[in-house]
C-alpha positions as CSV (number, residue, x, y, z in Angstrom):
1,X,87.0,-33.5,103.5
2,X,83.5,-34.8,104.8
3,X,80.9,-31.6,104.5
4,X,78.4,-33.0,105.8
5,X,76.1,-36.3,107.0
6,X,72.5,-36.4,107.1
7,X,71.1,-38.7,109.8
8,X,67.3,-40.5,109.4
9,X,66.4,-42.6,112.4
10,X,69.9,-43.9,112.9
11,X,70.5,-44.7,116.6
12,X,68.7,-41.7,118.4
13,X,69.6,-39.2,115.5
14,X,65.8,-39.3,114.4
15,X,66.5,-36.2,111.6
16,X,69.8,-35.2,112.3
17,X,72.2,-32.9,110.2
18,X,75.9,-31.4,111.1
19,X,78.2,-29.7,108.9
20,X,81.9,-30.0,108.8
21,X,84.6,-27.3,108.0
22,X,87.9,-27.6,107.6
23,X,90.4,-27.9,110.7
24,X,88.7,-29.2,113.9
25,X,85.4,-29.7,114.6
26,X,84.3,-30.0,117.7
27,X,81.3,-32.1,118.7
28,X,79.9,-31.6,122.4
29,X,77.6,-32.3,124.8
30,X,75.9,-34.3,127.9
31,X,76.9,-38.4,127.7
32,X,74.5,-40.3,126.0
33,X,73.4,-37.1,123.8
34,X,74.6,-38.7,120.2
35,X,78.4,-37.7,119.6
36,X,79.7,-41.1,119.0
37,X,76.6,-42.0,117.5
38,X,77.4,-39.2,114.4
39,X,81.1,-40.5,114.5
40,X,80.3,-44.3,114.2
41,X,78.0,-43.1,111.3
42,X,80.7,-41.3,109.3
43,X,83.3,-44.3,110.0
44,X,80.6,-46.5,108.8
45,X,81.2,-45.3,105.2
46,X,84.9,-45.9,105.9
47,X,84.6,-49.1,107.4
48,X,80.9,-50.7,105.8
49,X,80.0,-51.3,109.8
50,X,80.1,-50.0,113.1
51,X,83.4,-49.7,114.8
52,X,81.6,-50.5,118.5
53,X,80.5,-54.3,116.8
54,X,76.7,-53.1,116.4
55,X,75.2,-55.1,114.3
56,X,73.1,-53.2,111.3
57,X,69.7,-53.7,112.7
58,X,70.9,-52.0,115.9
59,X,71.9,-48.8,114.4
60,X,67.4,-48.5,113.4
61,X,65.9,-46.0,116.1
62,X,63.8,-48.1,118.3
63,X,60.0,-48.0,116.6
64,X,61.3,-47.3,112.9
65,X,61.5,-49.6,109.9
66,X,65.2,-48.4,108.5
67,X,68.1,-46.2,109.6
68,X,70.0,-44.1,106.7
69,X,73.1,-41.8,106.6
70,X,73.9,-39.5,103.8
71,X,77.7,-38.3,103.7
72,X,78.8,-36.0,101.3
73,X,82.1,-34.9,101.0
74,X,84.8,-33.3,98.7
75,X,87.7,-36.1,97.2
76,X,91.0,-35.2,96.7
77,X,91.2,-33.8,92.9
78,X,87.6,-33.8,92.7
79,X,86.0,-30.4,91.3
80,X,82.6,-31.7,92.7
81,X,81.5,-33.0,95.8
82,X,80.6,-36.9,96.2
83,X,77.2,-38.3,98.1
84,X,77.6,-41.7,99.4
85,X,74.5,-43.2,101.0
86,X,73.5,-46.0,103.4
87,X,70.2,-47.2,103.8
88,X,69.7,-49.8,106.2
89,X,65.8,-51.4,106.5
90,X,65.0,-53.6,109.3
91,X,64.0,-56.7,107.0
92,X,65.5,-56.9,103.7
93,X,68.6,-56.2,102.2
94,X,70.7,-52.9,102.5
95,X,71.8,-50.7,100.0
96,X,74.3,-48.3,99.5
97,X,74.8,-45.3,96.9
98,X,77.3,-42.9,95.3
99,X,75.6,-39.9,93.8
100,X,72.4,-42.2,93.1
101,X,74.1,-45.0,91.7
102,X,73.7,-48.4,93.4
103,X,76.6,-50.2,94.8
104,X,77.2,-53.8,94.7
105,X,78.6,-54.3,97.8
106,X,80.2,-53.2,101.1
107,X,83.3,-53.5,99.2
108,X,82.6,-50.8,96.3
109,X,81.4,-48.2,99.1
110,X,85.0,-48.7,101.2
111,X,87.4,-46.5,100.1
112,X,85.3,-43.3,98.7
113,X,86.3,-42.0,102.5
114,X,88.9,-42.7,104.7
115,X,89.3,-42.1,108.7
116,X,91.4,-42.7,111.4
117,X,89.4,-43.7,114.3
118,X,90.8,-43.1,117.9
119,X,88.8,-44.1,120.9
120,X,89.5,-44.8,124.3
121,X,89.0,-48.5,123.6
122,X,91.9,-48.3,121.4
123,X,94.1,-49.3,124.3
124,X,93.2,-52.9,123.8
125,X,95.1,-52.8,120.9
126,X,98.1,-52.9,123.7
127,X,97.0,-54.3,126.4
128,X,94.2,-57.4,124.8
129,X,94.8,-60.2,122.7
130,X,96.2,-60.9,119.1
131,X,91.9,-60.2,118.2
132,X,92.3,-56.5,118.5
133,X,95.6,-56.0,116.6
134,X,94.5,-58.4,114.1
135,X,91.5,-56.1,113.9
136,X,93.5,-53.0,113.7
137,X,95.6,-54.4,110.5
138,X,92.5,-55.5,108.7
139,X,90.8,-52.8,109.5
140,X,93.4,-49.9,108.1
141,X,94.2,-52.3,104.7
142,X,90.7,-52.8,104.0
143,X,90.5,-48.9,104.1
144,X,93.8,-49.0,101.6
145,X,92.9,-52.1,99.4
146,X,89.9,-53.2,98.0
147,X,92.2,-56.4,97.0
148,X,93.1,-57.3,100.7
149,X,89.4,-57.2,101.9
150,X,88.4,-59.7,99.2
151,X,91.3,-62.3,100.2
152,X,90.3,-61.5,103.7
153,X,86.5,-61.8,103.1
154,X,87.3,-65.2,100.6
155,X,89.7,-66.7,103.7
156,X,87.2,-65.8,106.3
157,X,84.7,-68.1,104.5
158,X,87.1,-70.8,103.5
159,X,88.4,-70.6,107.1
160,X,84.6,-71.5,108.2
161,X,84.2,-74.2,106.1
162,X,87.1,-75.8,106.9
163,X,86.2,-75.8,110.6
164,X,82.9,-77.4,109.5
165,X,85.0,-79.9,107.9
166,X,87.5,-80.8,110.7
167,X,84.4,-81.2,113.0
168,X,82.8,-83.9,110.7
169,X,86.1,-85.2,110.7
170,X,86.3,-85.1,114.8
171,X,82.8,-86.8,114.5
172,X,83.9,-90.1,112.2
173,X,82.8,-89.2,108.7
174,X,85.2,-89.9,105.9
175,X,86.7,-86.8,104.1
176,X,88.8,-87.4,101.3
177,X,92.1,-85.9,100.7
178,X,91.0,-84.2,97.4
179,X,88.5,-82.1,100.3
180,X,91.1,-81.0,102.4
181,X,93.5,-80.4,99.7
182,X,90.9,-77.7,98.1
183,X,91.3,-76.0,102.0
184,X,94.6,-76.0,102.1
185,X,95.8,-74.7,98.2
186,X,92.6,-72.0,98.9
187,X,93.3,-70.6,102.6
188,X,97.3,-70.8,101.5
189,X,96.8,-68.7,98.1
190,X,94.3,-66.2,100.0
191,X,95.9,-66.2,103.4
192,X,100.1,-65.3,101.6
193,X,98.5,-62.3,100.7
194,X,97.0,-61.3,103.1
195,X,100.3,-62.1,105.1
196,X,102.0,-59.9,102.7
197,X,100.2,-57.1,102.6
198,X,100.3,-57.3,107.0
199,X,104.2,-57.4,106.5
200,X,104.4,-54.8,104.4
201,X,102.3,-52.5,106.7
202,X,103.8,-53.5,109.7
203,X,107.0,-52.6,108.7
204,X,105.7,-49.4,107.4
205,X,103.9,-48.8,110.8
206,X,107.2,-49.5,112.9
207,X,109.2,-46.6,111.4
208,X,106.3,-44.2,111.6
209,X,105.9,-45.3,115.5
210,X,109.6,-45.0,116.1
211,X,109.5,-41.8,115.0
212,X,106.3,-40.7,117.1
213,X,107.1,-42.2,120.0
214,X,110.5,-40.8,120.0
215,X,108.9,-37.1,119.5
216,X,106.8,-38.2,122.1
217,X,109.2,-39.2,125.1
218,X,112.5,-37.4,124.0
219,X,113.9,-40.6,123.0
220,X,113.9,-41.9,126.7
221,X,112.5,-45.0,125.1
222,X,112.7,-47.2,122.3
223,X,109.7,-48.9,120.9
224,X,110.1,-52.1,118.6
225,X,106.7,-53.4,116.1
226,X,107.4,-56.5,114.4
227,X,104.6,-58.8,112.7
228,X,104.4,-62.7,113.7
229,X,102.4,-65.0,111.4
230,X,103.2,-68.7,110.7
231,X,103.4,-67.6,107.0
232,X,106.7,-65.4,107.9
233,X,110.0,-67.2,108.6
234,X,112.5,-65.6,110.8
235,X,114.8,-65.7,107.6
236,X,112.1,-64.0,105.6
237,X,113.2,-60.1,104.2
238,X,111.5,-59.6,100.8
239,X,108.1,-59.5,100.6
240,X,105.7,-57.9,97.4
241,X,105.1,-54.8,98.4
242,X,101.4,-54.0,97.0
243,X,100.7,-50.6,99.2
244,X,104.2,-49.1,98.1
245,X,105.8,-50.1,95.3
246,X,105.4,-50.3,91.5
247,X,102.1,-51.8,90.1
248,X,103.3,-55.2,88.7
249,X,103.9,-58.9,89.1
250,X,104.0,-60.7,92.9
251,X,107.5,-61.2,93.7
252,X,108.6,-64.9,94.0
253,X,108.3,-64.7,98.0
254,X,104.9,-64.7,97.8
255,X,105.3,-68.6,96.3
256,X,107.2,-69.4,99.4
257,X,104.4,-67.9,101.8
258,X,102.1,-69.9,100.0
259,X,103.7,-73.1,100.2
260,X,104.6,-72.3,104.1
261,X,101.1,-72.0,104.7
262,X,100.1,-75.2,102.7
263,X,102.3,-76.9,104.4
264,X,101.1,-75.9,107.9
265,X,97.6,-77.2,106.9
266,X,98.6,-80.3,105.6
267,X,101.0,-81.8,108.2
268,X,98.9,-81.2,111.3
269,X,95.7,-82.2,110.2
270,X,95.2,-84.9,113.2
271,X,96.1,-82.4,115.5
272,X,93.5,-79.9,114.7
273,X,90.8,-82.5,114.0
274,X,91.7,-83.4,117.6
275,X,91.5,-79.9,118.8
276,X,88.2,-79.1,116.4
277,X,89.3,-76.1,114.8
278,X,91.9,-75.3,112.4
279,X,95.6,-74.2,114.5
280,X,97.5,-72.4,111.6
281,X,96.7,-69.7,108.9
282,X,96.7,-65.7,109.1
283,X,93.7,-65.7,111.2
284,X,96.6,-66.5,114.4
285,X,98.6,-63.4,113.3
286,X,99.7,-61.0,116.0
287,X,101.8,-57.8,116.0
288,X,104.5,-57.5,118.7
289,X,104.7,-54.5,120.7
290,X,107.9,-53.7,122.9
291,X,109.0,-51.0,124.9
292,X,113.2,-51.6,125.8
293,X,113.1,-54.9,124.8
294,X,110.0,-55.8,127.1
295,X,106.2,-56.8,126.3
296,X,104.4,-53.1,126.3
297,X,101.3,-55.8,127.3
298,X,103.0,-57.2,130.8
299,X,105.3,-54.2,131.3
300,X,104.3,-51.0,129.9
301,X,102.9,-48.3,132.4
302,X,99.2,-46.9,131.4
303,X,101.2,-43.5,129.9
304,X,103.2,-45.9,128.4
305,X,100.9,-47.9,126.9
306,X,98.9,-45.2,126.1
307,X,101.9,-42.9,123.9
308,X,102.2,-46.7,122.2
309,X,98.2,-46.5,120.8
310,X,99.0,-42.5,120.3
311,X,101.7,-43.2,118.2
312,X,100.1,-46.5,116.3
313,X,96.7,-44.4,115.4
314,X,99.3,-41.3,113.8
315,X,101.7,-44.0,112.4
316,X,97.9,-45.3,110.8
317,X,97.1,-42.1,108.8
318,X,100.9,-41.1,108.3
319,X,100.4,-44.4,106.0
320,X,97.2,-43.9,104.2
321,X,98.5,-40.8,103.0
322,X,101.6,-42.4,101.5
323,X,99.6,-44.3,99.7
324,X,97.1,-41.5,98.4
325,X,100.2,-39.6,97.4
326,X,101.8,-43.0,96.2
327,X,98.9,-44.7,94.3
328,X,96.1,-41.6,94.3
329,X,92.9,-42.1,97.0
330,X,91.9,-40.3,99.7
331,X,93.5,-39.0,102.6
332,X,92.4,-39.6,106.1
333,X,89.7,-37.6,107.6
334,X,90.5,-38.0,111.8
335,X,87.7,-39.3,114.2
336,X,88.6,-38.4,117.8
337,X,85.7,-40.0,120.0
338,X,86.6,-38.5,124.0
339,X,90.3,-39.1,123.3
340,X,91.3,-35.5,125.1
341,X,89.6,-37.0,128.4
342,X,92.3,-39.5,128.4
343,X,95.7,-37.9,127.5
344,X,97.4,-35.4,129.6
345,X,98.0,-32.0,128.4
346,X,101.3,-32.5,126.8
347,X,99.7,-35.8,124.6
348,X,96.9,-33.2,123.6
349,X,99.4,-30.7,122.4
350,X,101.3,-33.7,120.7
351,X,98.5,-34.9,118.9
352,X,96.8,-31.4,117.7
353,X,100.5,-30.3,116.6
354,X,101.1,-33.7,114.8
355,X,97.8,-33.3,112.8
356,X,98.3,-30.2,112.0
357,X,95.6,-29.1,108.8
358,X,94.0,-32.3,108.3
359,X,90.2,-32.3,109.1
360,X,89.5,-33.9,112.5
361,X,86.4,-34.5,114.3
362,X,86.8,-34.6,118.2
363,X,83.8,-35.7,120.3
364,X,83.6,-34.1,124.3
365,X,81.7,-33.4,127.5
366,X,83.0,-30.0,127.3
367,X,83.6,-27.0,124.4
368,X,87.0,-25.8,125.8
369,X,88.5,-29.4,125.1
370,X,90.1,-27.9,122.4
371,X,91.0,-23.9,122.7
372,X,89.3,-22.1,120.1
373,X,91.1,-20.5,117.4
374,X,91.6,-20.0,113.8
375,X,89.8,-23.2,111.8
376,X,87.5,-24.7,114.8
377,X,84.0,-25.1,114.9
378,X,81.8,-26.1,117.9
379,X,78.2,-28.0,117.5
380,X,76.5,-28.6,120.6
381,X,74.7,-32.1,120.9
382,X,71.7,-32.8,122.6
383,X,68.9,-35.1,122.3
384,X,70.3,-36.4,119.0
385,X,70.3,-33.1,117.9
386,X,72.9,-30.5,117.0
387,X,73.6,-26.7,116.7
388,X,76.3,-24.5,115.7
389,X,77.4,-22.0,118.6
């Protein structure tokens, strides 16, 4: 449960504090005021950067040399509450800290706090390309697993510099097979993993959204989530299961991911040195969402489509807290940033009764967005700054 974050030029929160209790807070106010600004700090600490694509030196109020954000919060089991800093300086590097003591990286600050983000942008996740739910499976695993993010983080880079590669390629210059057999044993040993942990959480999330969107529609409808990856065969039905099952050694399918993928990179070199970019590897995955059997993309309504990221967002923290129950961690604080402004009444009730205790965060135009009642406190916003009323 996050207590509260202290704000030092970040955005236009020049010295900014807000306190969270329990149950729903609401945060509201004017457009342009700072709401989303105070969300996108908290999920920073979640996420190690901004969920609207900011980069870090845009997050510094205009005029001042750094930006930093103090969160403290209490951890599940924890008789003592954590502080996790960010400081971000214009020039230089930026540092991060848990009750004083540095960090090493982005990577050792993840997982202290969890959220589940829901935005109006969200729809994307439907309706846009394989990007966004690409983006949405990276995004929730790097929150679960420190593991994943390094696999993801080391295939991002080898992913670069083999794209470097295939252009110099393109351009004439001689590279030797030794070179691009480096590529292809590291993207393939990275880049199974990383399709078996997407596996395993896709699967996980197509229950959960069954179920949701089921409770959701009365059953009228039946959703379908399935993962596509050129490391999967269609054949394919074990898989290690890192977020859910027993500590202990990779399953042998993980061999046959990696060979898949090797294999990929290896017999259509020419074609991606023609095309200048490399064609196959995790970083063309996609997840498949259908509504009766139809693309929810081409054929879903906008209620439709909407219920779909409703029911993907819960099916998101219905999983991190399996796996803080599972494996210990946190579970998921909820960041609602103008989500009430676009769900009917009937989605609102859906979503408040489906939350039920957790600690959510909801950012508005207007207090009654949420009626008040037992375990909901209002802060007004204004001028990147906030009271209690």
């Amino acid at each position: 449960m996050i207590t509260s974050i202290h704000y030092t030029d970040y955005r236009n929160l020049a010295d900014c504090k807000v306190g969270f209790g329990p149950g729903v807070n609401v945060l509201w106010g004017m457009n342009a005021q700072g709401k989303s600004n105070i969300l996108e700090g908290i999920y920073y600490f979640a996420r190690g950067k901004s969920f609207r694509g900011a980069h870090d030196r845009e997050l510094i109020r205009f005029g001042a040399p750094f930006a930093r954000a103090e969160l403290t919060c209490m951890r599940d089991g924890h008789e003592y509450p954590t502080t996790l800093e960010a400081y971000l300086p214009r020039t230089g590097k930026k540092r991060f800290t848990k009750n004083g003591a540095p960090l090493s990286s982005v990577v050792e600050l993840m997982g202290h706090v969890r959220a589940v983000l829901f935005c109006p942008a969200h729809l994307s996740v439907v309706t846009g390309g394989p990007l966004e739910r690409r983006t949405l499976m990276d995004v929730a695993l790097s929150q679960l697993s420190p593991t994943y993010l390094t696999h993801l983080r080391r295939y991002a880079k080898l992913l670069a510099d083999r794209n470097a590669l295939i252009k110099l390629a393109g351009a004439g210059q001689n590279v030797t097979e030794a070179e691009w057999e480096v590529y292809a044993e590291q993207m393939s040993l990275h880049g199974a993993r990383i399709a078996a942990y997407r596996q395993e959480y896709v699967t996980l999330m197509a229950n959960a959204v069954q179920d949701y969107f089921s409770a959701m529609t009365g059953g009228r409808e039946v959703p379908s989530v399935s993962y596509q990856s050129h490391a999967m065969g269609e054949e394919d039905s074990t898989y290690p299961m890192y977020l859910t099952g027993a500590p202990g050694e990779e399953q042998p399918s993980v061999a046959l991911l990696e060979a898949r993928l090797r294999e990929r990179l290896t017999i259509h070199r020419e074609r991606e040195i023609a095309a200048g970019v490399t064609l196959f590897g995790t970083h063309k995955d996609d997840i498949r969402l259908t509504l009766n059997d139809k693309e929810a993309r081409l054929y879903g309504s906008q209620g439709q489509q909407r219920s779909m990221v409703l029911a993907i967002k819960l099916a998101e923290g219905a999983i991190a807290a399996r796996c803080a129950e599972l494996h210990g961690g946190e579970t998921p604080v909820y960041l609602l940033d103008d989500v009430f402004s676009e769900l009917d009444s009937s989605r609102r009730a859906f979503l408040m009764e489906e939350l039920g205790e957790r600690q959510i965060i909801v950012t508005s135009c207007e207090p009654d967005v949420i009626s008040a009642k037992e375990r909901v406190s209002f802060c007004q916003v204004e001028n990147g700054n906030v009271r209690e009323n």
